[in-house]
C-alpha positions in Angstrom: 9.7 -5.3 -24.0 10.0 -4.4 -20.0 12.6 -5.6 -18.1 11.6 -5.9 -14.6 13.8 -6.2 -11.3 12.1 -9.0 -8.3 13.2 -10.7 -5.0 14.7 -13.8 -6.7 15.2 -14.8 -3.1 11.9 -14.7 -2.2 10.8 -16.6 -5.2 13.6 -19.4 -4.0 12.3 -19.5 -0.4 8.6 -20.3 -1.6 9.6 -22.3 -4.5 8.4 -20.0 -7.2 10.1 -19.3 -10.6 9.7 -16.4 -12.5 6.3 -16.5 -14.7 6.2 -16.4 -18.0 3.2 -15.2 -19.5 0.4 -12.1 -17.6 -1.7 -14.3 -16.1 1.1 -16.6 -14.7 2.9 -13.0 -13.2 -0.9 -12.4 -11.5 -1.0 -15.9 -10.3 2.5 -16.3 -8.9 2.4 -13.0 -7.1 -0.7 -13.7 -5.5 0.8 -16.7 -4.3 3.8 -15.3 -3.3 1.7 -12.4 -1.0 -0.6 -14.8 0.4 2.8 -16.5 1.7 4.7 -13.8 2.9 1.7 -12.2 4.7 1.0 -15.5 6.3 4.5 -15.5 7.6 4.4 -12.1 9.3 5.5 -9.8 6.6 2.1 -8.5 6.4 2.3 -5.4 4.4 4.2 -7.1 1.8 3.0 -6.6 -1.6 4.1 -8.6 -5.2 4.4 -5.5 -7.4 4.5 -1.8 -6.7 3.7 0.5 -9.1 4.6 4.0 -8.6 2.0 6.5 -10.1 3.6 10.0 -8.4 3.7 13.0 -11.0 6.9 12.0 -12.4 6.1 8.1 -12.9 2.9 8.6 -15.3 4.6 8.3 -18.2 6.2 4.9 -17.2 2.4 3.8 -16.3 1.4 5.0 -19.6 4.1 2.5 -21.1 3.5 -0.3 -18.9 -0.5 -0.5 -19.9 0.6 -0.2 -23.4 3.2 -2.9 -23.1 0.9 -5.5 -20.5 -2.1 -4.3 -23.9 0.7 -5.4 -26.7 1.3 -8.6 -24.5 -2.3 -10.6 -25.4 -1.6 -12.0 -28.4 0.0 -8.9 -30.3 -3.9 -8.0 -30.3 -3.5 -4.7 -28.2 -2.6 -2.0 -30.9 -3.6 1.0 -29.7 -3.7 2.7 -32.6 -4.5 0.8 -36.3 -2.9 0.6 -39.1 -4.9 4.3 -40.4 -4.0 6.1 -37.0 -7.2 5.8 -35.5 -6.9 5.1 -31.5 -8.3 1.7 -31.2 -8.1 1.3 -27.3 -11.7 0.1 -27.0 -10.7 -3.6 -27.9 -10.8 -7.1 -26.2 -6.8 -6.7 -25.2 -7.0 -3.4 -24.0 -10.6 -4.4 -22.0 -8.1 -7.8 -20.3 -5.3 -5.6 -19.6 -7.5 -2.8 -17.8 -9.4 -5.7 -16.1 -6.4 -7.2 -15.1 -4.9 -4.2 -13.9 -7.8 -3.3 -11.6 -7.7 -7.2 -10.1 -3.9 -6.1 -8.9 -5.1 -3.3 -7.0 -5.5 -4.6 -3.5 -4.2 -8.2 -4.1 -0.7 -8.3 -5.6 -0.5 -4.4 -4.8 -1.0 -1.8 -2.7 -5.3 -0.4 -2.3 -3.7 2.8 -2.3 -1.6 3.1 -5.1 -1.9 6.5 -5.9 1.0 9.1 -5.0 3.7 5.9 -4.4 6.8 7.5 -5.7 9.7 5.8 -7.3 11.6 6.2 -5.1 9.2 4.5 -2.1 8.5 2.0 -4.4 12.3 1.3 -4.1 12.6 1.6 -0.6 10.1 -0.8 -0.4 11.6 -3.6 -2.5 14.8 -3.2 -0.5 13.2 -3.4 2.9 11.7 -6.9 1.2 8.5 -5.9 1.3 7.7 -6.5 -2.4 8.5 -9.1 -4.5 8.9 -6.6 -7.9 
C-alpha cells in the first residue's frame, strides 16, 4: 500500500474527490492542472515525484506498487524467482508513467529532490 499526502483544498475548490483507482488518479490530476494553470498558477503540477540520488529507492517502490495495482497481475518476480517484469501490468504502469511526464508532472523530473518536491506542495503548487 502507499499512502500519499494531496491539497484536499484544492481538490474542494474544483470539486474533485480523491480517485480511487490509477487511471482515475491520472484523470483527476490532469483535470485538476488543466484548472489551476488556467487560473494563473501556471507552473502547477498534480504529482511530483522526486528522483534525486537519495529518492531512487522510493521510485523503485512506487513502480512496483502502481505494477501490483492492475489487477494483482504485476508480480515482478513469479512464483520460481524468475524476474517477470516484461508483462502486460508492468508494460501499463511504465506506459502510464511516461504519459505523467509533462502532463500531471514536471518534463523535467530528473534531480527534484525531496525536499523541492516539498517546497513545492507547500507553496501550492502541486496537488500531491
Amino acid at each position: 500500500q502507499m499512502v500519499a499526502y494531496y491539497r484536499k483544498d484544492l481538490f474542494d475548490k474544483h470539486g474533485l474527490t480523491w480517485p480511487a483507482t490509477w487511471e482515475e488518479f491520472e484523470t483527476t490530476l490532469d483535470t485538476l492542472v488543466k484548472k489551476e494553470r488556467a487560473g494563473g498558477n501556471t507552473d502547477f503540477d498534480g504529482v511530483l515525484l522526486p528522483t534525486d540520488s537519495n529518492s531512487q529507492n522510493r521510485i523503485i517502490y512506487m513502480l512496483v506498487t502502481l505494477m501490483s495495482g492492475f489487477d494483482g497481475a504485476g508480480n515482478i518476480v513469479d512464483d520460481s524467482g524468475n524476474v517477470t517484469v516484461n508483462n502486460p501490468a508492468a508494460a501499463r504502469t511504465l506506459t502510464m508513467w511516461k504519459r505523467w511526464v509533462g502532463t500531471i508532472a514536471p518534463h523535467n523530473l530528473w534531480g527534484l529532490t525531496s525536499g523541492g518536491a516539498r517546497n513545492n506542495f507547500l507553496a501550492g503548487k502541486s496537488a500531491c
